[in-house]
BADO-960962 format. One record per residue (C-alpha): x, y, z; residue in three letters. Coordinates in steps of 0.001 Angstrom, whole numbers, plus 524288, in hexadecimal, padded with zeros to 5 digits. Layout:
<nodes>
XYZala ...
</nodes>
This chain:
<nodes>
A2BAB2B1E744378unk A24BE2ADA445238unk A1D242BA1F454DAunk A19372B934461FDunk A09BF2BA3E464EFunk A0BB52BED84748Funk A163C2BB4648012unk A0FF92B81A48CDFunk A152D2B0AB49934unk A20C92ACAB49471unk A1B2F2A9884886Eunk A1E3B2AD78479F0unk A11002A99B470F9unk A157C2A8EB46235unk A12B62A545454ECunk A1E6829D1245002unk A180E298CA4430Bunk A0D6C293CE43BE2unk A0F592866F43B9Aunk 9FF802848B43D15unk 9F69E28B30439B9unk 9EFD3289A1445D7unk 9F1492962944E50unk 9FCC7292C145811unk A05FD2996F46397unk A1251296A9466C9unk A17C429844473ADunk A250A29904479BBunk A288E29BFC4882Aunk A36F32986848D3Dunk A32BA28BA748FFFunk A2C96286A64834Bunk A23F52892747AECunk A13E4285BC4755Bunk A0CDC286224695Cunk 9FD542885346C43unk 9F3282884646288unk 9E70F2916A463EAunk 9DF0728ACB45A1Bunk 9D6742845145B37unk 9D910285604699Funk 9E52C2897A470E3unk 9ECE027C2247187unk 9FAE427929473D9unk A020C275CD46773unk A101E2731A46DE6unk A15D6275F047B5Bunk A26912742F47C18unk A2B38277AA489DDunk A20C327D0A49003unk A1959278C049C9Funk A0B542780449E0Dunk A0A7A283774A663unk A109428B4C49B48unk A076D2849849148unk 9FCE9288B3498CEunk A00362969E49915unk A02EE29721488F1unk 9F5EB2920C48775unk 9EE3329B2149080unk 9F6EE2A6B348A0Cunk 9F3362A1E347B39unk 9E5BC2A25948045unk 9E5C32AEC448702unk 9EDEE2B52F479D9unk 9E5A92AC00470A4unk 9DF702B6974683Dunk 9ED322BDD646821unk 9F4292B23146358unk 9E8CE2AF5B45960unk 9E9792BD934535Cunk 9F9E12BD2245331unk 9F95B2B00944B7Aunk 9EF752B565440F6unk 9F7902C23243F38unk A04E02B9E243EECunk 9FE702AF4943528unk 9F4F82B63442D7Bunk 9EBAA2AE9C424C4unk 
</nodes>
């Protein structure tokens, strides 16, 4: 199951599993796709496809939905 978090710009921002336990997003648009972390800072993990323009605009949405994202990963991988 990839429940998505929030859909924005052309964006879909998902949780596709736990392979780390470090709090993650994925990302897809039709162009590619991103993994960003949030911890300790927001950081790109993996970009496929994607320009920089469009890596630009994932990060400032993780950082605008950063609390969102934060709540849906502890209520989809609970403790």
């Amino acid at each position: 199951m990839s429940p998505t978090v929030f859909r924005e710009g052309g964006f879909r921002f998902f949780f596709f599993s736990r392979e780390e336990p470090r709090i993650h997003v994925h990302v897809t648009h039709t162009d590619g796709e991103a993994k960003l972390w949030l911890e300790p800072d927001i950081e790109i993990a993996m970009t496929c496809g994607l320009n920089s323009k469009q890596v630009a605009e994932a990060m400032s949405l993780v950082q605008q939905h950063k609390k969102e994202i934060v709540d849906a990963w502890h209520k989809h991988f609970p403790s």
